[in-house]
C-alpha positions as CSV (number, residue, x, y, z in Angstrom):
1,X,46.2,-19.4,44.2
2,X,48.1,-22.6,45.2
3,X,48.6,-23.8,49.0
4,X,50.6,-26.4,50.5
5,X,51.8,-27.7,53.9
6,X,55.3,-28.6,54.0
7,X,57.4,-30.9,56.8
8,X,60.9,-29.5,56.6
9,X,63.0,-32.4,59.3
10,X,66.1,-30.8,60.4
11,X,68.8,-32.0,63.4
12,X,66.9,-31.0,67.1
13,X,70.4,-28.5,67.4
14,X,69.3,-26.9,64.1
15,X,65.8,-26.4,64.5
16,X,66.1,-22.5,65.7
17,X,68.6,-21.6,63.0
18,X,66.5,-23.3,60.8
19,X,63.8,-21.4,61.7
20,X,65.1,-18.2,61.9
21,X,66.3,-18.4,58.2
22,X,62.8,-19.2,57.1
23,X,61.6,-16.5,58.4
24,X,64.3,-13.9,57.3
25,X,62.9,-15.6,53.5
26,X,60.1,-14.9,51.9
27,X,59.9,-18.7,50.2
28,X,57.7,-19.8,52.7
29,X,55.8,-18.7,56.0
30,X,56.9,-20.9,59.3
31,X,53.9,-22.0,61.5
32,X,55.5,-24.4,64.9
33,X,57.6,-27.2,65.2
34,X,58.3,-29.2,68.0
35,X,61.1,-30.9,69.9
36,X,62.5,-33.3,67.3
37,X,63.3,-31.2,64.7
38,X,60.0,-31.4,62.6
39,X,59.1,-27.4,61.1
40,X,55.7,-26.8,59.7
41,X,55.3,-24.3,56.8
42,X,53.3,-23.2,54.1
43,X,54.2,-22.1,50.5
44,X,51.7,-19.9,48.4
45,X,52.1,-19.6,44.8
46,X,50.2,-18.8,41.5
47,X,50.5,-22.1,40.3
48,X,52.4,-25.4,40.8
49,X,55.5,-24.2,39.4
50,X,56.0,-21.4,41.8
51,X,55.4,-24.1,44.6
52,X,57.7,-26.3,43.3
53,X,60.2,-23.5,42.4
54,X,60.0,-22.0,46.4
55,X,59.8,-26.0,47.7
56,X,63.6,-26.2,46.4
57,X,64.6,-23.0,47.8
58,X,63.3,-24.1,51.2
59,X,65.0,-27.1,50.4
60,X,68.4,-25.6,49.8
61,X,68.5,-23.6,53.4
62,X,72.0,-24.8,55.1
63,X,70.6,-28.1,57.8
64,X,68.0,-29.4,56.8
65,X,67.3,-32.9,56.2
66,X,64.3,-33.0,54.0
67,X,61.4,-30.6,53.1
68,X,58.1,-32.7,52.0
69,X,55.1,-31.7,50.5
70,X,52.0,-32.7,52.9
71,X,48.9,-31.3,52.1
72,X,48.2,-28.8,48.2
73,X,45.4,-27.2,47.9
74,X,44.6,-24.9,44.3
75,X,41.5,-22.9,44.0
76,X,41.8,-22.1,40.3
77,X,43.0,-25.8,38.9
78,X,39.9,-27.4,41.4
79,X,37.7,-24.9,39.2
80,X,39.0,-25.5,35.9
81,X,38.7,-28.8,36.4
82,X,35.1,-28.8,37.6
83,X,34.7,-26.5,34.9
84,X,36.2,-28.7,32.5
85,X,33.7,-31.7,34.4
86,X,30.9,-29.3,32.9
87,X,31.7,-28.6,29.7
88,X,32.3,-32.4,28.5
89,X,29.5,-34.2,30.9
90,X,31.9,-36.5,31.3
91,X,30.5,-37.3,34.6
92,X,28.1,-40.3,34.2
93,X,24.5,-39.6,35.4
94,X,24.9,-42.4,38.6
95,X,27.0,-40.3,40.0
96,X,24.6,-37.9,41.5
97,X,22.1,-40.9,41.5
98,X,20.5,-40.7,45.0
99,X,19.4,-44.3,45.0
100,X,22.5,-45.5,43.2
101,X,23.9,-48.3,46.1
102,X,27.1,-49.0,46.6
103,X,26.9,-52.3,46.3
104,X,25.9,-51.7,42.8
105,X,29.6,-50.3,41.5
106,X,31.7,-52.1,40.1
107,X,35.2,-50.3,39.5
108,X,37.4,-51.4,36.6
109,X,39.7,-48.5,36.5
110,X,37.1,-45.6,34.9
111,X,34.0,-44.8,36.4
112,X,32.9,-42.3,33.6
113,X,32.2,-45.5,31.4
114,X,30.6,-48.0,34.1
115,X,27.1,-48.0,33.6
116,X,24.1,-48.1,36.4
């Protein structure tokens, strides 16, 4: 299951119609907004596709300005990809080094082939 926060902006005059059309659609689920126009929603979906997919709709509704992606969050795609992290050992031992220093790292671009 995917989660994101959205900022829809929309016209101060528009914000209650605004609103009231998200809510009467089942794209997204409204949350507050404040004085200026600024809506905060969230969209679930099975993966990012669906997101993206309900993200146009919401941007579509008749007013508003923009509709902007904040804040994702995916259960299943953070555990394949620890999963994946598993399987291959492609995390380098340092890593989880307790008396690895910071000092120490040197980033070029790819810590899984930096050495301690």
């Amino acid at each position: 299951m995917n989660l994101s926060g959205i900022l829809v902006q929309t016209k101060p005059e528009y914000t209650e119609s605004v609103i009231a059309e998200i809510k009467k659609n089942d794209c997204c689920e409204y949350h507050l907004h404040d004085e200026k126009g600024r809506i905060i929603v969230t969209i679930e979906g099975e993966n990012t596709e669906e997101e993206i997919m309900k993200l146009k709709i919401l941007k579509s509704f008749k007013n508003i300005i923009s509709a902007d992606m904040m804040y994702a969050y995916s259960e299943d795609e953070l555990d394949q990809l620890r999963e994946s992290l598993d399987k291959n050992n492609e995390l380098p031992e340092w890593l989880n080094n307790p008396d690895a220093k910071v000092e120490d790292i040197r980033y070029n671009g790819d810590l899984t082939k930096k050495m301690f």
